[in-house]
VOPAGU-2260 file (C-alpha; in pm, 1 decimal, decimal comma):
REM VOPAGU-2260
SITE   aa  ch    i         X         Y         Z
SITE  UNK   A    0  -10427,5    -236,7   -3597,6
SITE  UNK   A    1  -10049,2    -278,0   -3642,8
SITE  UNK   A    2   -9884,1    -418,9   -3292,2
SITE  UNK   A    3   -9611,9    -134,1   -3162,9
SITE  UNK   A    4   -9369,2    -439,0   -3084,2
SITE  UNK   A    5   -9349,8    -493,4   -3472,0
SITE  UNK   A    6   -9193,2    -141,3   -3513,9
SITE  UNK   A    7   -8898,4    -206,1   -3368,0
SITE  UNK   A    8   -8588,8    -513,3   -3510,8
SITE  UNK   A    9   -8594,4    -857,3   -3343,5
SITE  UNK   A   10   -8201,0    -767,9   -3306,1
SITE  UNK   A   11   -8014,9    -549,0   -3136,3
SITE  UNK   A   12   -7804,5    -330,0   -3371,8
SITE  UNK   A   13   -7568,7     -63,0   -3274,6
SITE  UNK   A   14   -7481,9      73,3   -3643,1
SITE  UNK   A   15   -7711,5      79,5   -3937,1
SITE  UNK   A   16   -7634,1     -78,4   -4232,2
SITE  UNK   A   17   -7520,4     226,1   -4399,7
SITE  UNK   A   18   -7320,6     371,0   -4109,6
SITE  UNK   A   19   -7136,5      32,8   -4130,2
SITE  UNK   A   20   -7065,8      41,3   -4485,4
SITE  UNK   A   21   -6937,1     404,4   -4408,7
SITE  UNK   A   22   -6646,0     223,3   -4142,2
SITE  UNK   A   23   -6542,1       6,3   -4354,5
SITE  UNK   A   24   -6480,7     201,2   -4604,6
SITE  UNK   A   25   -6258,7     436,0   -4382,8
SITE  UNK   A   26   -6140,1     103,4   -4251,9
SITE  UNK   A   27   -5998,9      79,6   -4651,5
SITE  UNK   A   28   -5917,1     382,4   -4694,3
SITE  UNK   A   29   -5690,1     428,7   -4360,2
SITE  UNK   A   30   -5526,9      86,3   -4476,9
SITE  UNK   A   31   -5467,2     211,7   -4790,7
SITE  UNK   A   32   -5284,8     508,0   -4645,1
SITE  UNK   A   33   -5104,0     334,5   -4440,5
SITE  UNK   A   34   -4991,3      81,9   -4743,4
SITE  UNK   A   35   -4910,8     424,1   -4937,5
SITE  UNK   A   36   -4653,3     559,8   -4668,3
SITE  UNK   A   37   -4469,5     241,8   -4591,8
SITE  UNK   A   38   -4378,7     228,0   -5012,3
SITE  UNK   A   39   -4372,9     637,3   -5017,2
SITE  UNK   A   40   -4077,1     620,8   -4722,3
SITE  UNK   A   41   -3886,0     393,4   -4903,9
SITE  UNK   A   42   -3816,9     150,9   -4606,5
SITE  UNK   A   43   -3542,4    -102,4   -4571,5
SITE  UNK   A   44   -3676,0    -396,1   -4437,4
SITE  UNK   A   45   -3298,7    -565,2   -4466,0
SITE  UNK   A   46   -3177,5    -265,2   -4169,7
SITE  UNK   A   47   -3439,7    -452,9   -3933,0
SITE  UNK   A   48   -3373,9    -786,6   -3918,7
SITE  UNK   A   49   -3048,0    -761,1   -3699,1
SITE  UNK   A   50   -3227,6    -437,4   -3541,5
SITE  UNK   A   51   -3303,5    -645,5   -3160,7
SITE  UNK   A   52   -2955,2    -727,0   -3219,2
SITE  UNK   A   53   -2821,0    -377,1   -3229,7
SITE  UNK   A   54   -3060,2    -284,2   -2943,2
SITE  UNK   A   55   -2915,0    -538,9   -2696,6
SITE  UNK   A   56   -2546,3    -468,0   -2794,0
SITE  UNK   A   57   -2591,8     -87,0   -2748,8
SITE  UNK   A   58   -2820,9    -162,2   -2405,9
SITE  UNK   A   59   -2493,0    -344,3   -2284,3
SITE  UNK   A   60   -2230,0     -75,6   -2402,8
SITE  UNK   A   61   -2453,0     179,8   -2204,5
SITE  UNK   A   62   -2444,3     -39,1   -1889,1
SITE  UNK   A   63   -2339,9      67,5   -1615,9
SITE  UNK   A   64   -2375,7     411,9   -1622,6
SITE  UNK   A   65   -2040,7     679,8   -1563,4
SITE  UNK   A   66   -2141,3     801,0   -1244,1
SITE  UNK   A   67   -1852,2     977,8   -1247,4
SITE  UNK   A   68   -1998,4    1206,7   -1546,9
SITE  UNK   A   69   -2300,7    1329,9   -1334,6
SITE  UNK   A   70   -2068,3    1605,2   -1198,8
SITE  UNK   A   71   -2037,1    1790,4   -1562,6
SITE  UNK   A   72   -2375,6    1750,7   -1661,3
SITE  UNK   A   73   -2590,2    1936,9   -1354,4
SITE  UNK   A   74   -2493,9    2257,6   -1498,3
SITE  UNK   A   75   -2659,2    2184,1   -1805,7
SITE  UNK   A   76   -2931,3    2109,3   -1646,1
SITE  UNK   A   77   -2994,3    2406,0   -1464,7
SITE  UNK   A   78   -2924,1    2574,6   -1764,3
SITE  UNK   A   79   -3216,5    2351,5   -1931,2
SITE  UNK   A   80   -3456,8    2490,9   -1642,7
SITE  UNK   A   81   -3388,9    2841,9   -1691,8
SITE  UNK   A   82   -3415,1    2801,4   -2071,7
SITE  UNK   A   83   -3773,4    2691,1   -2046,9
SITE  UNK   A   84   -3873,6    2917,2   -1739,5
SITE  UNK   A   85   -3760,6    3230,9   -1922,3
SITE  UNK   A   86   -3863,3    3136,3   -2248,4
SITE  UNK   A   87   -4229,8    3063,8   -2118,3
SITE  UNK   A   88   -4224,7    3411,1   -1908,8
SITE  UNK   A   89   -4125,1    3582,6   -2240,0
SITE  UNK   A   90   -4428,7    3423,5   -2406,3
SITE  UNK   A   91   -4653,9    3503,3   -2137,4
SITE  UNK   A   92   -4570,5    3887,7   -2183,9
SITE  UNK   A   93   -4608,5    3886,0   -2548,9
SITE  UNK   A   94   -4908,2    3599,2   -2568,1
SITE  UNK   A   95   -5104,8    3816,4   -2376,8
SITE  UNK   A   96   -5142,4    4164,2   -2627,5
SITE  UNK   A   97   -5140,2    3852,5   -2894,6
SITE  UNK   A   98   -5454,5    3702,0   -2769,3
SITE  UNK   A   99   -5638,4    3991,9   -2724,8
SITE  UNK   A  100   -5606,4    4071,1   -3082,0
SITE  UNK   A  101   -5661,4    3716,9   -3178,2
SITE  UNK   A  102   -6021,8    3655,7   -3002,8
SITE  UNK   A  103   -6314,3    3829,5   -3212,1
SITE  UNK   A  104   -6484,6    4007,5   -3004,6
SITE  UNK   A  105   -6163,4    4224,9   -2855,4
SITE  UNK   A  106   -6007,2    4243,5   -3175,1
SITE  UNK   A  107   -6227,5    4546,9   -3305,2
SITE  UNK   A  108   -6188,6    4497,4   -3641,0
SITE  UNK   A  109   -6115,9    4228,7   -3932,3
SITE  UNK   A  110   -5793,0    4279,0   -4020,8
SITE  UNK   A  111   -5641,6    4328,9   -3650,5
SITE  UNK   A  112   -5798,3    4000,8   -3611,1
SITE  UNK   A  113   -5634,9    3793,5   -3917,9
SITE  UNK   A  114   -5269,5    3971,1   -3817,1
SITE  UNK   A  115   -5391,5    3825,2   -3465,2
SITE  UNK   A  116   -5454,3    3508,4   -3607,6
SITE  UNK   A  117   -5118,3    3446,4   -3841,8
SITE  UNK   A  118   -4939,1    3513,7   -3584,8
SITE  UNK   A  119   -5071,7    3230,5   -3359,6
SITE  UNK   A  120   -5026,3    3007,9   -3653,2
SITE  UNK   A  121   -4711,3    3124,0   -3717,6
SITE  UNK   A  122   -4587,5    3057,6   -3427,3
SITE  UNK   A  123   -4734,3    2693,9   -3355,1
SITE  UNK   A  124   -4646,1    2596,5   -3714,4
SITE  UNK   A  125   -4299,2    2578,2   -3624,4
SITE  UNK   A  126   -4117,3    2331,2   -3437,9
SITE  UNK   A  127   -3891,7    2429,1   -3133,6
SITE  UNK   A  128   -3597,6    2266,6   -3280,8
SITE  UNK   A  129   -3640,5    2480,9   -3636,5
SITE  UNK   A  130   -3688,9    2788,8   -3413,6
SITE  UNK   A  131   -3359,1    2705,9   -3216,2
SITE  UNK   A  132   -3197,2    2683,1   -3598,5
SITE  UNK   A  133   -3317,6    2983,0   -3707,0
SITE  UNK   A  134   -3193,4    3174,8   -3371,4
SITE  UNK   A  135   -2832,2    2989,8   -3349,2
SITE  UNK   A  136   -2821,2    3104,0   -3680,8
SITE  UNK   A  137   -2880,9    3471,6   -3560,0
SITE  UNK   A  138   -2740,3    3442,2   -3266,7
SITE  UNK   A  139   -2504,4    3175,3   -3241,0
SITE  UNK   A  140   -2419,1    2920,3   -3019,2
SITE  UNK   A  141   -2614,1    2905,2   -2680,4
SITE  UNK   A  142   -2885,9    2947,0   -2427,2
SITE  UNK   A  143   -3013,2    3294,7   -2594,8
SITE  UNK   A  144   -3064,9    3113,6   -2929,0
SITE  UNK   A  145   -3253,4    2827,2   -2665,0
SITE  UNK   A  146   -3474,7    3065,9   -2491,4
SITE  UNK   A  147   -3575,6    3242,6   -2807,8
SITE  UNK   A  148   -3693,0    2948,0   -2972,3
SITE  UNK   A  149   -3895,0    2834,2   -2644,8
SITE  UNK   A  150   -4058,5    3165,0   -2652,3
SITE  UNK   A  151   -4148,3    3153,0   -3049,6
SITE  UNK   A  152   -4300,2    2850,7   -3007,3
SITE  UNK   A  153   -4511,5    2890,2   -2670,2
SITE  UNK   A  154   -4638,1    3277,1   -2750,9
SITE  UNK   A  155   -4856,8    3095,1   -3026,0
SITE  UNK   A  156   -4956,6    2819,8   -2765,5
SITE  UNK   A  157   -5068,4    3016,9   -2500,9
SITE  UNK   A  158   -5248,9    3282,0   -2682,5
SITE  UNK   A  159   -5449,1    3038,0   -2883,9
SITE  UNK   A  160   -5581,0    2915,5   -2548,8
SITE  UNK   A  161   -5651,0    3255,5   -2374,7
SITE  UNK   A  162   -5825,2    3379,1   -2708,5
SITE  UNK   A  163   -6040,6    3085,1   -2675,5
SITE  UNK   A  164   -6158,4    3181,2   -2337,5
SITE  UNK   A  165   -6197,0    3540,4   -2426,9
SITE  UNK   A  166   -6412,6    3440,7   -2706,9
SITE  UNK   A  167   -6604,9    3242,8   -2432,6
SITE  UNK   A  168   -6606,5    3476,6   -2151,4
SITE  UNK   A  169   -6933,7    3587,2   -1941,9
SITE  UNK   A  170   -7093,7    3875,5   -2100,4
SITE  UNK   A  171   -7294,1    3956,8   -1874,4
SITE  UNK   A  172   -7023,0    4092,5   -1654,7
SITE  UNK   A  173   -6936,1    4292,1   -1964,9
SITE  UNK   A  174   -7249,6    4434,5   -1969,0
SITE  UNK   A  175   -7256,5    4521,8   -1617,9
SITE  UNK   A  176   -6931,4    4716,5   -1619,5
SITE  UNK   A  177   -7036,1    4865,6   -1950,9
SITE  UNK   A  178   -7331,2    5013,4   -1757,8
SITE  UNK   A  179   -7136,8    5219,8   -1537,2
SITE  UNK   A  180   -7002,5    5351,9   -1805,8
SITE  UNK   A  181   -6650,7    5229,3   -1831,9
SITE  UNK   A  182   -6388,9    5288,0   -2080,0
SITE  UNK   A  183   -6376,8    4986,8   -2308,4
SITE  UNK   A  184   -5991,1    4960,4   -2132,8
SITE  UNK   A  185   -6167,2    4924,2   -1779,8
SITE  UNK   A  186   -6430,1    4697,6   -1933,2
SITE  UNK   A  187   -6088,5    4483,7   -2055,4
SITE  UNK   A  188   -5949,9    4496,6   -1662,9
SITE  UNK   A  189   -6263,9    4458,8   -1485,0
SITE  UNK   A  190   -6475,2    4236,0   -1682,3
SITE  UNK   A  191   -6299,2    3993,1   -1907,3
SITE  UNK   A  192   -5935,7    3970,6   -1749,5
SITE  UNK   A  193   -6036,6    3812,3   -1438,7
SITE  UNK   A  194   -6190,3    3552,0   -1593,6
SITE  UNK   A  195   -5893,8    3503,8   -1850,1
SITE  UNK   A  196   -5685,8    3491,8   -1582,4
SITE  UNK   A  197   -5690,0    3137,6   -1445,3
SITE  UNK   A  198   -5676,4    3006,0   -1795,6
SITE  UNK   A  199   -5361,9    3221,0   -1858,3
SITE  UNK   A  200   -5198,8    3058,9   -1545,9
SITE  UNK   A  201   -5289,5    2743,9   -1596,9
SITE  UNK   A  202   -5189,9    2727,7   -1949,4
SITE  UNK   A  203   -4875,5    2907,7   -1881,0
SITE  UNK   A  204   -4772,7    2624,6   -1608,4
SITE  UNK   A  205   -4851,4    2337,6   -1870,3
SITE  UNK   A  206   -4641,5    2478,0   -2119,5
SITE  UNK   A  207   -4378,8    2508,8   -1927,7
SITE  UNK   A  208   -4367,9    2117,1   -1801,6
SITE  UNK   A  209   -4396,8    2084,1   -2208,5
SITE  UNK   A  210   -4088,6    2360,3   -2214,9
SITE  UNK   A  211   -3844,7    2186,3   -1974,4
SITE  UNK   A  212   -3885,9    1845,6   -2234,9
SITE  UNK   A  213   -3820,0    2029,8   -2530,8
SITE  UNK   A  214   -3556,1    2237,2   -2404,8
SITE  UNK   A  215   -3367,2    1935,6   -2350,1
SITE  UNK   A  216   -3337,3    1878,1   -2682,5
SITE  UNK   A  217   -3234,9    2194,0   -2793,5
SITE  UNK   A  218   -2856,9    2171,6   -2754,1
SITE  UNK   A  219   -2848,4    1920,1   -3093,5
SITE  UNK   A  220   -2879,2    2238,4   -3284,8
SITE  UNK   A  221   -2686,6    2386,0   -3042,9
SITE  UNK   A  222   -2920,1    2606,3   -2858,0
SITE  UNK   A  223   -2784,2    2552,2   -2440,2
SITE  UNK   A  224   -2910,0    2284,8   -2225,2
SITE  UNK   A  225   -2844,8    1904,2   -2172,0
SITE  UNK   A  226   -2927,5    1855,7   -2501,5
SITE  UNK   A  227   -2533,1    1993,0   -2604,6
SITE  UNK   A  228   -2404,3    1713,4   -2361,0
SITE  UNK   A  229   -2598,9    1439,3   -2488,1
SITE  UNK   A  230   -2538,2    1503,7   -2869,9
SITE  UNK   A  231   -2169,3    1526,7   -2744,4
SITE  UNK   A  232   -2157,5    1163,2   -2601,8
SITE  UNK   A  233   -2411,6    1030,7   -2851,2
SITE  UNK   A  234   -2111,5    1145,5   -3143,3
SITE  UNK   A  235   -1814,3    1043,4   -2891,5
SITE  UNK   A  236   -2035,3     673,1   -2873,9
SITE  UNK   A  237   -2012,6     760,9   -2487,9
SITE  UNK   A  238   -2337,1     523,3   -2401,9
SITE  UNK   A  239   -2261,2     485,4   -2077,9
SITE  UNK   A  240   -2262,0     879,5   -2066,3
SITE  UNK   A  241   -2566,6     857,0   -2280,4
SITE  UNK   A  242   -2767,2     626,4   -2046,1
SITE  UNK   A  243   -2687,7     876,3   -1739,6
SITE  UNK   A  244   -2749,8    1196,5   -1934,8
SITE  UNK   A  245   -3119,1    1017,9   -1996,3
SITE  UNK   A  246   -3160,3     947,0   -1683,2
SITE  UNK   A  247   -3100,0    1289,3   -1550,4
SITE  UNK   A  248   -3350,7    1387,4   -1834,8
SITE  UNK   A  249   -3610,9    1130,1   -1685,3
SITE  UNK   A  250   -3594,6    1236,2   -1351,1
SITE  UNK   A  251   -3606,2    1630,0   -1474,0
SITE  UNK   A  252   -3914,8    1534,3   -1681,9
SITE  UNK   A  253   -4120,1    1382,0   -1373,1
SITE  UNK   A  254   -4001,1    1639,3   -1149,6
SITE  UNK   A  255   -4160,6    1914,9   -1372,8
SITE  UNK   A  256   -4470,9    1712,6   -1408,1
SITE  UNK   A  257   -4522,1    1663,9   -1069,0
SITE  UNK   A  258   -4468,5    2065,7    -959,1
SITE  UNK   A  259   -4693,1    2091,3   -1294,5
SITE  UNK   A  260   -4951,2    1907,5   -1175,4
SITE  UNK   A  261   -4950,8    2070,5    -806,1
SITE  UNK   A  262   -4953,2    2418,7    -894,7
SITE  UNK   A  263   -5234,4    2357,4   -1175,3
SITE  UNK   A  264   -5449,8    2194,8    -896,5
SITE  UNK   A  265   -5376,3    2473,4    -661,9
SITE  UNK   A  266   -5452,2    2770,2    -933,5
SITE  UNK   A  267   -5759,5    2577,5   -1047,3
C-alpha cells in the first residue's frame, strides 16, 4: 500500500514547471517589446546626457516664484472650475438616455444597443485635448470650446459605468414592480433607477475631480482655463510665472480631491 505522504513533493513549489516556463517567456517577450519601442521612437541618447543639467538651471530660473502674478491668474482658475463643473453636468444629462441604451437588458433591441455602444466608445476614444481641438476649431477661442470637450469626453465615461450597473441591477425588484403591472417606464423609475442612482452620483463626482485636472490643460489648445496662462509664460520663458501657475494647479488638484473624496463617502 502506497504511503499518502509520497503523493505530495519534498519541496514547496508555488509555480509548476510549465506555468514557469509560461513567465518567462512573457518575461522575453515584454523585454522584447520594450527593446522594440526604444529603437521604434528613434531616441537621442546625446539630448540626455546634459538633461540633470537643464533640470537644475530651469529649477533655478523658476525660483522664487512672481507672487506678484497670482493676482491675474485666479480668474483663470475659476474659469477652470466652472469648465469642468458644467462640462460634467452636461454629461450627466446626456450619459444618462446614453446608458440606458447602452446596457442590454434596457436597450430592447440589437441595434439600439450597438448605436448605444459606439457612442460610449466614441466618446472615451478621444482625448480631452483632441476634443478641445476639434471644438476651438468650431467654436473658437474659449471656455465654450473647454466645456464642450469636457462633456464629449465624460458622457462616454459615465455611461459606461451606469450601464454596467444596469446590466447588474436586482431583478427581483423588477419583477416585483412588473407584477403590479407597471408600464415598462414605471418599471425604469421604480425598479432599476434607484439602484442606478448612487452609482450615477458617485461616478459623476469622480469624474469631475478627473475634470478639474484636465481642464487645466485645456487652454494649450486654447480652450479657457489656467491652461491659456501657463502656455503663455511657458512661450514668454516666464518660469518663475510657470512655477506659481503650477502651484495654483497643485493646490486646485488636492482641493478637488479632497471635496471628491468627502462627498463620495457621504453619497456612498
Amino acid at each position: 500500500m502506497t504511503n499518502r505522504l509520497d503523493a505530495y513533493p519534498s519541496r514547496y513549489r508555488r509555480y509548476s514547471g510549465r506555468e514557469k516556463t509560461v513567465q518567462w517567456l512573457w518575461t522575453v517577450a515584454c523585454a522584447v517589446a520594450v527593446v522594440w519601442a526604444m529603437r521604434a521612437i528613434d531616441v537621442e541618447w546625446a539630448f540626455l546626457g546634459d538633461a540633470h543639467i537643464q533640470a537644475l538651471d530651469m529649477a533655478e530660473r523658476m525660483w522664487p516664484p512672481r507672487w506678484s502674478y497670482a493676482q491675474q491668474i485666479w480668474q483663470p482658475l475659476v474659469e477652470t472650475i466652472h469648465i469642468a463643473t458644467l462640462g460634467t453636468m452636461a454629461a450627466v444629462v446626456l450619459a444618462i438616455p446614453v446608458a440606458f441604451i447602452a446596457a442590454r437588458n434596457t436597450a430592447g433591441y440589437r441595434p439600439v444597443w450597438f448605436v448605444g455602444r459606439l457612442i460610449l466608445i466614441l466618446s472615451r476614444s478621444i482625448n480631452t485635448v483632441i476634443w478641445g481641438l476639434l471644438f476651438v476649431a468650431i467654436f473658437g477661442p474659449g471656455p465654450i470650446a473647454g466645456i464642450c470637450a469636457v462633456t464629449a469626453r465624460s458622457t462616454g465615461f459615465i455611461a459606461k459605468l451606469v450601464a454596467e450597473a444596469i446590466e447588474e441591477v436586482d431583478y427581483g425588484q423588477i419583477e416585483a414592480v412588473e407584477a403590479t403591472g407597471a408600464s415598462k417606464l414605471q418599471v425604469l423609475a421604480s425598479a432599476i433607477w434607484p439602484q442606478v442612482q448612487p452609482v450615477l452620483i458617485g461616478t459623476s463626482i469622480y469624474r469631475w475631480d478627473i475634470n478639474v485636472r484636465e481642464a487645466s490643460v485645456l487652454g494649450f489648445v486654447g480652450a479657457g482655463g489656467i491652461g491659456l496662462q501657463l502656455n503663455a509664460s511657458i512661450n514668454e520663458f516666464a518660469w518663475n510665472q510657470v512655477l506659481l501657475i503650477l502651484c495654483a494647479i497643485l493646490v486646485l488638484v488636492i482641493v478637488s480631491e479632497f471635496v471628491s473624496a468627502r462627498v463620495r463617502a457621504k453619497v456612498s
